[in-house]
mmCIF file of the N, C-alpha and C atoms, coordinates in Angstrom:
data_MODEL
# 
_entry.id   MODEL 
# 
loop_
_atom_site.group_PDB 
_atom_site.id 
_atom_site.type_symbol 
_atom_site.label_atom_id 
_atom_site.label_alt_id 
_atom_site.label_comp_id 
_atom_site.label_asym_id 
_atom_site.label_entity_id 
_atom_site.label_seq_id 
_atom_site.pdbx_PDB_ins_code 
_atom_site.Cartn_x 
_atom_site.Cartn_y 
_atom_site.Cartn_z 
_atom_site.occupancy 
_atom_site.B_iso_or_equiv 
_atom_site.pdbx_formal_charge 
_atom_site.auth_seq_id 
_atom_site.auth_comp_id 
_atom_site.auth_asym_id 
_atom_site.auth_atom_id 
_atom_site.pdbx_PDB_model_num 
ATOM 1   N N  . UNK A 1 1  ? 9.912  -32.816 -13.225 1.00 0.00 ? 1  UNK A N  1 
ATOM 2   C CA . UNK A 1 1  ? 11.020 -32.139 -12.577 1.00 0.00 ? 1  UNK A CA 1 
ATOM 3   C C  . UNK A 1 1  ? 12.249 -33.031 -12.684 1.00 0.00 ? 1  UNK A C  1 
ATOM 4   N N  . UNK A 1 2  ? 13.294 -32.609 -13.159 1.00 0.00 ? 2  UNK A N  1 
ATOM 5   C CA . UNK A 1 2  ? 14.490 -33.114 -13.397 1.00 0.00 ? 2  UNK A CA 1 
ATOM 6   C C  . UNK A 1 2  ? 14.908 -33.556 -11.738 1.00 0.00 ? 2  UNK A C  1 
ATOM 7   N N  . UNK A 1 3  ? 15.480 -34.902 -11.616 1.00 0.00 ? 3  UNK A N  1 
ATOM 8   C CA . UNK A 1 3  ? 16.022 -35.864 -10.324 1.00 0.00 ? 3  UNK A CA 1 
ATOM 9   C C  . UNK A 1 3  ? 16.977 -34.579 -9.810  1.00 0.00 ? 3  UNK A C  1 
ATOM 10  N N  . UNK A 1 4  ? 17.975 -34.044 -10.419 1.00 0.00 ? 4  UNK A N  1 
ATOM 11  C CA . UNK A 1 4  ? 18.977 -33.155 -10.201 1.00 0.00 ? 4  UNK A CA 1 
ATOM 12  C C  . UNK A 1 4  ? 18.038 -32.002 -9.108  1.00 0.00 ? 4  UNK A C  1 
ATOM 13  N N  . UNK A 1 5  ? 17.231 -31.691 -9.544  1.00 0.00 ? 5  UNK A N  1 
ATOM 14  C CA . UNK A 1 5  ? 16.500 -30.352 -8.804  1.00 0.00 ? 5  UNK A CA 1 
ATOM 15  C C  . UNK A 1 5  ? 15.930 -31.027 -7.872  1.00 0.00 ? 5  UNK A C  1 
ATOM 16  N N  . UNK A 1 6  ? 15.223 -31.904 -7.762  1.00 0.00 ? 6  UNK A N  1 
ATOM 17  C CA . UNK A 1 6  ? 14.455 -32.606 -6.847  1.00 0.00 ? 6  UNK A CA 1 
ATOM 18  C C  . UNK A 1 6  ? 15.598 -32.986 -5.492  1.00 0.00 ? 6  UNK A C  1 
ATOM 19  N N  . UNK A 1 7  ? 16.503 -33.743 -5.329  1.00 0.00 ? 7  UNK A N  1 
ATOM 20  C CA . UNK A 1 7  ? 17.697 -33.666 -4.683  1.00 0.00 ? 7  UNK A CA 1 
ATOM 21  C C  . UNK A 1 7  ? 18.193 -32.261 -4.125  1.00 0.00 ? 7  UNK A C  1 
ATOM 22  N N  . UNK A 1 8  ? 18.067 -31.253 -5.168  1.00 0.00 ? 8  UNK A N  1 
ATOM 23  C CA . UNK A 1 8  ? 19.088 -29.982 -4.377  1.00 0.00 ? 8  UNK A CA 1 
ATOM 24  C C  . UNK A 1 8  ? 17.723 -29.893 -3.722  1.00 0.00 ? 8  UNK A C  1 
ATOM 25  N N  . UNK A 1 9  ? 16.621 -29.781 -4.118  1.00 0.00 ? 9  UNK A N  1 
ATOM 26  C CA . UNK A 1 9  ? 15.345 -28.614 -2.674  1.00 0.00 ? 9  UNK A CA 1 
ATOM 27  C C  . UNK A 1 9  ? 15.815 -30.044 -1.634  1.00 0.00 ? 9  UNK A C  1 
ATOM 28  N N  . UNK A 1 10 ? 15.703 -31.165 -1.834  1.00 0.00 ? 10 UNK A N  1 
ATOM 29  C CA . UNK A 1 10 ? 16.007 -32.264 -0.498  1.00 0.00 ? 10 UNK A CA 1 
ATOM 30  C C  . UNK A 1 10 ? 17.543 -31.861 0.347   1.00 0.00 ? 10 UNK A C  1 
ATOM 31  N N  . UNK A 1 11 ? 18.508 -31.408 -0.437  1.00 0.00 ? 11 UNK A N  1 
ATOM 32  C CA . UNK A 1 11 ? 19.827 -30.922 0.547   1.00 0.00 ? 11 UNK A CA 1 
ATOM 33  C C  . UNK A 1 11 ? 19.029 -30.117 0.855   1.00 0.00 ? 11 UNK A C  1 
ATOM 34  N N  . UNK A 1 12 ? 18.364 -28.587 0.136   1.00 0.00 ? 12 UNK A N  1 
ATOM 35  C CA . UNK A 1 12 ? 18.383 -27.375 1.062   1.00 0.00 ? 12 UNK A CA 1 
ATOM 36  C C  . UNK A 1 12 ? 17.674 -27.751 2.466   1.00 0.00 ? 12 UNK A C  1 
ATOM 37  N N  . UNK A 1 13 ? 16.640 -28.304 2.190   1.00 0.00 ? 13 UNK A N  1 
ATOM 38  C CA . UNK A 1 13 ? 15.577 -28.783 3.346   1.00 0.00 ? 13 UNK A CA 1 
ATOM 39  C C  . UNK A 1 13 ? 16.442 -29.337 4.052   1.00 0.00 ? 13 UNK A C  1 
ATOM 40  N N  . UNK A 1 14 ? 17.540 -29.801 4.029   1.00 0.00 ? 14 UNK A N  1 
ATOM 41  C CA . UNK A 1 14 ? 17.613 -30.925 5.376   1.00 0.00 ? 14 UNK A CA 1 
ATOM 42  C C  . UNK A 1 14 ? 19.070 -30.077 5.977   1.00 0.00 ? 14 UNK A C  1 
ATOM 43  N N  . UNK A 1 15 ? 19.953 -28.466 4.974   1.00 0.00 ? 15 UNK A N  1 
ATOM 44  C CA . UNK A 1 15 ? 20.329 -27.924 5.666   1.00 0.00 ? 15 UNK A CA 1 
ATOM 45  C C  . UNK A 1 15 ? 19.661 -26.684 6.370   1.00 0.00 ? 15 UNK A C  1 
ATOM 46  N N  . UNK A 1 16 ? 17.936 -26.189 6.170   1.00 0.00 ? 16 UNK A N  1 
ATOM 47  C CA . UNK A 1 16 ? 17.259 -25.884 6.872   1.00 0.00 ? 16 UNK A CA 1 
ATOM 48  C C  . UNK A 1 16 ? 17.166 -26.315 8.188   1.00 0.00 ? 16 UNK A C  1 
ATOM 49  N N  . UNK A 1 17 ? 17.191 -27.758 8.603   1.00 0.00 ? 17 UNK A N  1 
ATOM 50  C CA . UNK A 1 17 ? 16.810 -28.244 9.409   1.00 0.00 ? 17 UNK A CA 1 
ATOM 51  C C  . UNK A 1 17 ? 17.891 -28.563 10.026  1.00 0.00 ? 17 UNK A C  1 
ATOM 52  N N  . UNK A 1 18 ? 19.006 -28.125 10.203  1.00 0.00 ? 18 UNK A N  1 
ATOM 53  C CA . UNK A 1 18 ? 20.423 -28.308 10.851  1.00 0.00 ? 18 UNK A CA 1 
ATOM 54  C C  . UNK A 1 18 ? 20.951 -26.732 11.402  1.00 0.00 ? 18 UNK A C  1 
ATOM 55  N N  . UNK A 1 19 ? 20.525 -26.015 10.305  1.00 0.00 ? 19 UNK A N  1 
ATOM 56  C CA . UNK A 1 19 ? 20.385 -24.343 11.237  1.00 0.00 ? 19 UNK A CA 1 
ATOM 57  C C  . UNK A 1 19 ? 19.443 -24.351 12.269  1.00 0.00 ? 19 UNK A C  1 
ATOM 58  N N  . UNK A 1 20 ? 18.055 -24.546 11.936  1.00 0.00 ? 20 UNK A N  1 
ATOM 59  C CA . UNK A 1 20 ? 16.998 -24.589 12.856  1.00 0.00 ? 20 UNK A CA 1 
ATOM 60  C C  . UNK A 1 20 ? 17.313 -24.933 14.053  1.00 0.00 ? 20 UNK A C  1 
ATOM 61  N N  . UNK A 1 21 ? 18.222 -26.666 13.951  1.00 0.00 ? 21 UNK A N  1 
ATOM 62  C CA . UNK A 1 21 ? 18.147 -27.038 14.869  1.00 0.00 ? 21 UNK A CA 1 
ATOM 63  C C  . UNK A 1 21 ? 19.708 -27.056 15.605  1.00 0.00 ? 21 UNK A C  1 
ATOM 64  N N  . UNK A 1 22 ? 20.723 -26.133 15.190  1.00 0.00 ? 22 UNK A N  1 
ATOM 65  C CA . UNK A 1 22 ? 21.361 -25.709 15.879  1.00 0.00 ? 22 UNK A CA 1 
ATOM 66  C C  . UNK A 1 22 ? 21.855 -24.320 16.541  1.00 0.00 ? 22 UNK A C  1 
ATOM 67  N N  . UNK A 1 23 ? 20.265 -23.665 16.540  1.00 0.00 ? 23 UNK A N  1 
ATOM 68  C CA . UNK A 1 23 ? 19.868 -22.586 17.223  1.00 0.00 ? 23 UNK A CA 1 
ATOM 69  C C  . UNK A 1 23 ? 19.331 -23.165 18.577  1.00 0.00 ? 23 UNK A C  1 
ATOM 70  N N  . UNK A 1 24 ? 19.296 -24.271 18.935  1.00 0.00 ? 24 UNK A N  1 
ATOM 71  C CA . UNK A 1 24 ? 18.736 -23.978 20.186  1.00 0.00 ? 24 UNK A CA 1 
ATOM 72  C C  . UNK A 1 24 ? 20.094 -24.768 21.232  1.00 0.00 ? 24 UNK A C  1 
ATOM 73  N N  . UNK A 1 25 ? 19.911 -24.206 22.174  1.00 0.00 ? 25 UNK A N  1 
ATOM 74  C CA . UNK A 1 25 ? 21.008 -23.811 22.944  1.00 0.00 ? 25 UNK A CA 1 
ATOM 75  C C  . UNK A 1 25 ? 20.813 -24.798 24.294  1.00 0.00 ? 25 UNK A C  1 
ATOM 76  N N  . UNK A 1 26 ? 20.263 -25.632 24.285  1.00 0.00 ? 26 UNK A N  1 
ATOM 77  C CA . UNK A 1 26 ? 19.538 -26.645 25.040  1.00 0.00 ? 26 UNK A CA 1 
ATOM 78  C C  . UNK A 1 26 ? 20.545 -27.694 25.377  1.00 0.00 ? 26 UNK A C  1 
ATOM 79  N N  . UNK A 1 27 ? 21.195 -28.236 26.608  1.00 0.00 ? 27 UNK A N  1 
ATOM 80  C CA . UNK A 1 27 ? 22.123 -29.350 26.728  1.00 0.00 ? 27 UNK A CA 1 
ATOM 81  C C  . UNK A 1 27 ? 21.637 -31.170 26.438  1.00 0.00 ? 27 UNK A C  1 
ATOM 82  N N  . UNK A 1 28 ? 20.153 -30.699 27.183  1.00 0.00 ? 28 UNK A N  1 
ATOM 83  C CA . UNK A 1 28 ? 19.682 -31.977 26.529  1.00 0.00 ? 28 UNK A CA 1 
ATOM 84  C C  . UNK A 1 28 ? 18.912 -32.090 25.381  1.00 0.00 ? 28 UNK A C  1 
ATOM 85  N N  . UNK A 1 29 ? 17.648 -31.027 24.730  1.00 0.00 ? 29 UNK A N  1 
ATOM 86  C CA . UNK A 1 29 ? 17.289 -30.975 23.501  1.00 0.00 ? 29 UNK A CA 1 
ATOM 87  C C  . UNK A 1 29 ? 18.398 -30.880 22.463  1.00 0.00 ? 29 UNK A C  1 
ATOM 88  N N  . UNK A 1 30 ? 19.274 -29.732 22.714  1.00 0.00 ? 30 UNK A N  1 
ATOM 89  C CA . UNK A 1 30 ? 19.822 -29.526 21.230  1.00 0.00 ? 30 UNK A CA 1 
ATOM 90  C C  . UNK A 1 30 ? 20.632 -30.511 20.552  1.00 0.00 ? 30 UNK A C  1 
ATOM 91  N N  . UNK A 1 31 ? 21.589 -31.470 21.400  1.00 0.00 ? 31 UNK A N  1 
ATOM 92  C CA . UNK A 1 31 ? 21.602 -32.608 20.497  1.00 0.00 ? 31 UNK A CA 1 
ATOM 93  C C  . UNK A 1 31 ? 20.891 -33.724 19.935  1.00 0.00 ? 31 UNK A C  1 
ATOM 94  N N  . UNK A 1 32 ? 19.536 -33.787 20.239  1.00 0.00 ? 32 UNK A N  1 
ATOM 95  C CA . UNK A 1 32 ? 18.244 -34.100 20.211  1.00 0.00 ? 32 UNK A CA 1 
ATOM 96  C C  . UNK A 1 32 ? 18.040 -33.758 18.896  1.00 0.00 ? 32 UNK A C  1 
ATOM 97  N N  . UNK A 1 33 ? 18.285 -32.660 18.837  1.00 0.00 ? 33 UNK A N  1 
ATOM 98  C CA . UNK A 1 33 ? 17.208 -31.604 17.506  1.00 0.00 ? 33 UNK A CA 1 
ATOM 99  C C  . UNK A 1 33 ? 18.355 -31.685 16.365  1.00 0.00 ? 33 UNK A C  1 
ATOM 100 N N  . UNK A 1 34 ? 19.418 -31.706 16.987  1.00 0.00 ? 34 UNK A N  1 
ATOM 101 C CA . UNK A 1 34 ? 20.724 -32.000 15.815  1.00 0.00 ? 34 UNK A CA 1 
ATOM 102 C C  . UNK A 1 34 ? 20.057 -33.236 14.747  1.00 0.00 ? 34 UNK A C  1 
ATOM 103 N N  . UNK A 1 35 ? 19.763 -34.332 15.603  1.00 0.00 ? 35 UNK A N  1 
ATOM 104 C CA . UNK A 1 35 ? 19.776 -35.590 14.824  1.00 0.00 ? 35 UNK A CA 1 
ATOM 105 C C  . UNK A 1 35 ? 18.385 -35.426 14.251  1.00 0.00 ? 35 UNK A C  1 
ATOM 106 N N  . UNK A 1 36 ? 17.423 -35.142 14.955  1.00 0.00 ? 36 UNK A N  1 
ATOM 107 C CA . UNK A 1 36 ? 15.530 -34.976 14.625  1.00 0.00 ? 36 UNK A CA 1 
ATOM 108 C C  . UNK A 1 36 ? 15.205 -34.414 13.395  1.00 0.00 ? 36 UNK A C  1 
ATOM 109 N N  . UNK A 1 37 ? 15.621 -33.109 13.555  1.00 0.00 ? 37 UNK A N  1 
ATOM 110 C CA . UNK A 1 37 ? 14.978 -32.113 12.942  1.00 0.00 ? 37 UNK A CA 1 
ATOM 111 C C  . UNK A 1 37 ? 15.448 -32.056 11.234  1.00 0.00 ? 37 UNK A C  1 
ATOM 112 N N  . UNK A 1 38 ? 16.667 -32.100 11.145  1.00 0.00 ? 38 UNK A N  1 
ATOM 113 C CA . UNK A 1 38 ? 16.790 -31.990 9.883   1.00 0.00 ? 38 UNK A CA 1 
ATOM 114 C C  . UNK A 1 38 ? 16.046 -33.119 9.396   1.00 0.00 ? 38 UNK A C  1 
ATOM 115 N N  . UNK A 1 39 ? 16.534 -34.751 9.969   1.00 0.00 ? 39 UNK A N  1 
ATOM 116 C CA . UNK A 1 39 ? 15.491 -35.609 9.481   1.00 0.00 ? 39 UNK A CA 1 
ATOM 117 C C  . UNK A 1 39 ? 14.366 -35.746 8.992   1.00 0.00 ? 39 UNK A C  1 
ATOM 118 N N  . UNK A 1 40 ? 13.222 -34.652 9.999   1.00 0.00 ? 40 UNK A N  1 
ATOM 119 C CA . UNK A 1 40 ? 12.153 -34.389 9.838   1.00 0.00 ? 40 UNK A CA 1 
ATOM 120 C C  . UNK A 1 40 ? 11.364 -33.815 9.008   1.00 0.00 ? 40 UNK A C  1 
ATOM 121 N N  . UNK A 1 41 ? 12.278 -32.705 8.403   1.00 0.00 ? 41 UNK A N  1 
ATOM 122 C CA . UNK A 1 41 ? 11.997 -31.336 7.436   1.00 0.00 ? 41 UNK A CA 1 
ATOM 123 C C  . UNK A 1 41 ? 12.619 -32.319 6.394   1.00 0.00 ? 41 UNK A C  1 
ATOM 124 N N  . UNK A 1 42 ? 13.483 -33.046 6.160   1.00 0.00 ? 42 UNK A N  1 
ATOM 125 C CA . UNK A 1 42 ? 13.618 -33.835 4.985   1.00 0.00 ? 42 UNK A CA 1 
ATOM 126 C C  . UNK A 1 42 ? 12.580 -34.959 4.403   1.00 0.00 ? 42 UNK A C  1 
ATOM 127 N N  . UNK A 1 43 ? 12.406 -34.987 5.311   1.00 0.00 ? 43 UNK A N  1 
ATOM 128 C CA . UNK A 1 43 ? 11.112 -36.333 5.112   1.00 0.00 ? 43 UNK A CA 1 
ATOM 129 C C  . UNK A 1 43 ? 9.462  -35.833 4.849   1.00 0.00 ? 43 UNK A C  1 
ATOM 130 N N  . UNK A 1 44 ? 9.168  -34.136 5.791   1.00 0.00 ? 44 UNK A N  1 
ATOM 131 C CA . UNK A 1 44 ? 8.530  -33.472 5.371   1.00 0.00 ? 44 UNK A CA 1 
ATOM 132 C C  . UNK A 1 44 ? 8.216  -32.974 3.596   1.00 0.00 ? 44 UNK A C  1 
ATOM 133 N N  . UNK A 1 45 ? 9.409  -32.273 3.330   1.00 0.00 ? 45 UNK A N  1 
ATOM 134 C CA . UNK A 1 45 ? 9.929  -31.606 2.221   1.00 0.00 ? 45 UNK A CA 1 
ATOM 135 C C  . UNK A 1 45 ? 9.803  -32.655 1.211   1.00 0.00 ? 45 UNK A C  1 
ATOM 136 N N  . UNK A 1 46 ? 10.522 -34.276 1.301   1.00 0.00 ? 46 UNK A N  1 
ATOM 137 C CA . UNK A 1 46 ? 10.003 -35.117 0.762   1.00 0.00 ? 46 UNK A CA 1 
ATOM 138 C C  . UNK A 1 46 ? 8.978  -35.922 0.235   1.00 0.00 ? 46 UNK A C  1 
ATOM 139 N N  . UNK A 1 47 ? 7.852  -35.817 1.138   1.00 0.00 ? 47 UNK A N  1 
ATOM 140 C CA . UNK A 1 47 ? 6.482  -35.823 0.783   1.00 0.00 ? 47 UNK A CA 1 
ATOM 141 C C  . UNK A 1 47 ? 5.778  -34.826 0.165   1.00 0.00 ? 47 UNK A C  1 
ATOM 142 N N  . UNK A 1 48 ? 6.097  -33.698 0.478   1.00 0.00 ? 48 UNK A N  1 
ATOM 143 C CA . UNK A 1 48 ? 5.706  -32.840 -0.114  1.00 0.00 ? 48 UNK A CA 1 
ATOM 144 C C  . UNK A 1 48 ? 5.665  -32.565 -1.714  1.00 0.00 ? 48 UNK A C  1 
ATOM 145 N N  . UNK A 1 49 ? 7.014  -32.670 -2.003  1.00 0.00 ? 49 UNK A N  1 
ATOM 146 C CA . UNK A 1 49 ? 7.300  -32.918 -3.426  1.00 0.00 ? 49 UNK A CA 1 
ATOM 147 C C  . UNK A 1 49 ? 7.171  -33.852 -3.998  1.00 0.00 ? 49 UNK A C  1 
ATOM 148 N N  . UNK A 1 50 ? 6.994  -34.953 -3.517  1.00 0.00 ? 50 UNK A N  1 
ATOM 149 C CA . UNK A 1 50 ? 6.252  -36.264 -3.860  1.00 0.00 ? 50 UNK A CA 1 
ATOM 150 C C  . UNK A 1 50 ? 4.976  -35.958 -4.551  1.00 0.00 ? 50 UNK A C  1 
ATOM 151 N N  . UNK A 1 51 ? 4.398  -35.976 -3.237  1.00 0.00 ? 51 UNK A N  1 
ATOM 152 C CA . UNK A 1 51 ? 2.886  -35.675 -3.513  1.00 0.00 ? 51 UNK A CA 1 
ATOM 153 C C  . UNK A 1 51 ? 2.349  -34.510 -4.882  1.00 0.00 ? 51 UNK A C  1 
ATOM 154 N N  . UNK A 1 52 ? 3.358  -33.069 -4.424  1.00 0.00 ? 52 UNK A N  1 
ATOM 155 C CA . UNK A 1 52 ? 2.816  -32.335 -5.326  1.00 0.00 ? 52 UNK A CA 1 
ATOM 156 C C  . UNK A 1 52 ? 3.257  -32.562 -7.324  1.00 0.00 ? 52 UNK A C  1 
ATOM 157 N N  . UNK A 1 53 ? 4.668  -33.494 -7.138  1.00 0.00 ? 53 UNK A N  1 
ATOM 158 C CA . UNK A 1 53 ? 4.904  -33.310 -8.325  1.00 0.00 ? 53 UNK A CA 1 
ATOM 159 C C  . UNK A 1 53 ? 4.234  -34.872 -8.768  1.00 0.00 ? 53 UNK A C  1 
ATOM 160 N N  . UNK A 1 54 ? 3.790  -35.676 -8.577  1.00 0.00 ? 54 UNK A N  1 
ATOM 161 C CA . UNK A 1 54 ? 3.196  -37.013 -8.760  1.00 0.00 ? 54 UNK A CA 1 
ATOM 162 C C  . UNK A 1 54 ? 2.852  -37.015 -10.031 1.00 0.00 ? 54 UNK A C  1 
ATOM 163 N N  . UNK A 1 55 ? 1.534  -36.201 -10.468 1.00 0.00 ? 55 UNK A N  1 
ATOM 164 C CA . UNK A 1 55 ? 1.273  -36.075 -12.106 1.00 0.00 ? 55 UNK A CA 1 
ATOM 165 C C  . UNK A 1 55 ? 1.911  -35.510 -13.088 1.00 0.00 ? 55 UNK A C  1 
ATOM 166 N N  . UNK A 1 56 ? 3.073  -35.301 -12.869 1.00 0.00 ? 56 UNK A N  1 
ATOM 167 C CA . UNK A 1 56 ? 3.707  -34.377 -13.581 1.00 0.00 ? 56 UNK A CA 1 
ATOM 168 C C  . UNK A 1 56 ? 4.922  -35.495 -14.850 1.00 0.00 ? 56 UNK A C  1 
ATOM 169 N N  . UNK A 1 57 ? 3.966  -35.567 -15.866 1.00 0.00 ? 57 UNK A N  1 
ATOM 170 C CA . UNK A 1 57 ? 5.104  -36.024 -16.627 1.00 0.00 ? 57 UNK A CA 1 
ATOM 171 C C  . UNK A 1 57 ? 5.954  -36.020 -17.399 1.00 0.00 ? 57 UNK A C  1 
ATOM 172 N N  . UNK A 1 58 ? 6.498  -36.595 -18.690 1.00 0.00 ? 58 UNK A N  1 
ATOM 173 C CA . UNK A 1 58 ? 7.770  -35.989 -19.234 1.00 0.00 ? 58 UNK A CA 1 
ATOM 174 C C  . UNK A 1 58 ? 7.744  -35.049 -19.815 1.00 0.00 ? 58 UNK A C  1 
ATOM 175 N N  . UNK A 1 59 ? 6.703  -34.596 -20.219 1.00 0.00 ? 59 UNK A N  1 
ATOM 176 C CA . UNK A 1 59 ? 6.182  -33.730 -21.192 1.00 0.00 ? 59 UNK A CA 1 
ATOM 177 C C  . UNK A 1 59 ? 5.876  -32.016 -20.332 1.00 0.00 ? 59 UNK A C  1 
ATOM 178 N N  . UNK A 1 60 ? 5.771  -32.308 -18.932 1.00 0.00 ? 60 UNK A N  1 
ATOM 179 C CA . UNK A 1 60 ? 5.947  -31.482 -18.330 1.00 0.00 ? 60 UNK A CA 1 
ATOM 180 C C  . UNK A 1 60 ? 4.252  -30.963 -18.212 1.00 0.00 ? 60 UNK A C  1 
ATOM 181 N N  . UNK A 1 61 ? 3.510  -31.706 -18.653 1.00 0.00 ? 61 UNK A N  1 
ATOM 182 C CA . UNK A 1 61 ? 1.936  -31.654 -18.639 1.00 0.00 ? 61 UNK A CA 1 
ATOM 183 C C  . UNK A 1 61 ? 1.549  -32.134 -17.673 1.00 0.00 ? 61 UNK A C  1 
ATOM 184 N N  . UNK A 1 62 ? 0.496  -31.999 -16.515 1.00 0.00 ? 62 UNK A N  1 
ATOM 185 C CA . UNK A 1 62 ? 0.022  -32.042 -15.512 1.00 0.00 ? 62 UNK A CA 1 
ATOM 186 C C  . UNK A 1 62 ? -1.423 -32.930 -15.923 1.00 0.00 ? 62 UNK A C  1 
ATOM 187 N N  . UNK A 1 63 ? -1.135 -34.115 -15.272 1.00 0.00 ? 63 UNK A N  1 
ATOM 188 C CA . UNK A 1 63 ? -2.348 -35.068 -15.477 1.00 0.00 ? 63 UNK A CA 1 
ATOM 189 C C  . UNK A 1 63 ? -2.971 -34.870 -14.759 1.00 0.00 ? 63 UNK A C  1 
ATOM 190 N N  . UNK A 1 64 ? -4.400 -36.166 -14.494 1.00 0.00 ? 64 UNK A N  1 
ATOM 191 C CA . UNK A 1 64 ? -5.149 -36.152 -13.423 1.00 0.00 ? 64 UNK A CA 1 
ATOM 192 C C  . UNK A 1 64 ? -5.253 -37.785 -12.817 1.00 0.00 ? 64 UNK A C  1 
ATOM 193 N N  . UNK A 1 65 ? -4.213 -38.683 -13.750 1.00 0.00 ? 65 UNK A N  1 
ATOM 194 C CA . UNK A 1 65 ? -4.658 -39.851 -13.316 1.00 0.00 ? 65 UNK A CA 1 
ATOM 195 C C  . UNK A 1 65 ? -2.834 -40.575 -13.784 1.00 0.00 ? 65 UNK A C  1 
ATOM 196 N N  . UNK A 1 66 ? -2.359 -41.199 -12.745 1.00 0.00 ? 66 UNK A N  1 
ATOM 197 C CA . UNK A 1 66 ? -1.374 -41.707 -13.188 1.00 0.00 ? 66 UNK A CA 1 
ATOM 198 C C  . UNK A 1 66 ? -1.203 -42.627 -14.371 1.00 0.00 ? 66 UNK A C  1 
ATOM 199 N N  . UNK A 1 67 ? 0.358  -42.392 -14.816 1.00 0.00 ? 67 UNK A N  1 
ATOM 200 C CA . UNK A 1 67 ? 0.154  -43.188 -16.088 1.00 0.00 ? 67 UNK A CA 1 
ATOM 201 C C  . UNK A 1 67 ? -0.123 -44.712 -16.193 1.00 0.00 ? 67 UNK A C  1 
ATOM 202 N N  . UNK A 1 68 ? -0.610 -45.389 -16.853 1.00 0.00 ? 68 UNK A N  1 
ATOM 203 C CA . UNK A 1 68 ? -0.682 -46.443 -16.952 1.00 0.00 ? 68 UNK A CA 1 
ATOM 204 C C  . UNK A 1 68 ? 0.026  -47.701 -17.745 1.00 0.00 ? 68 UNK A C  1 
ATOM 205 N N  . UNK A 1 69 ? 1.476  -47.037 -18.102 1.00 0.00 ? 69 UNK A N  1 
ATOM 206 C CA . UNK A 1 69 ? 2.151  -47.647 -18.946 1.00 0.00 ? 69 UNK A CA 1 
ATOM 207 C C  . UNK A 1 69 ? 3.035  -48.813 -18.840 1.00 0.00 ? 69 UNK A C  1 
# 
């Protein structure tokens, strides 16, 4: 996966997590959830794509064992 794409799903995720968390209407949570949440879903979203794109190399072929080069 090209760095370029990998970055935009990391903005969308972390402006997911700034709507989310400025839906709640809370005096003491919601500035709470301002700073949390997007954090969270970024760091989520980040592992995620970590993890799932890991074997994936230039060739765009799906290994089973990292490279060893």
């Amino acid at each position: 996966m090209p760095g370029i794409v990998f970055w935009a799903l990391m903005v969308i995720a972390g402006q997911i997590g700034f709507f989310l968390a400025a839906r709640i209407e809370n005096e003491v949570w919601g500035p709470i959830a301002l700073l949390v949440l997007p954090l969270l879903i970024f760091l989520a979203a980040l592992l995620f794509f970590a993890h799932f794109f890991r074997y994936v190399d230039s060739d765009h072929e799906t290994t089973t064992t990292p490279h060893s080069e």
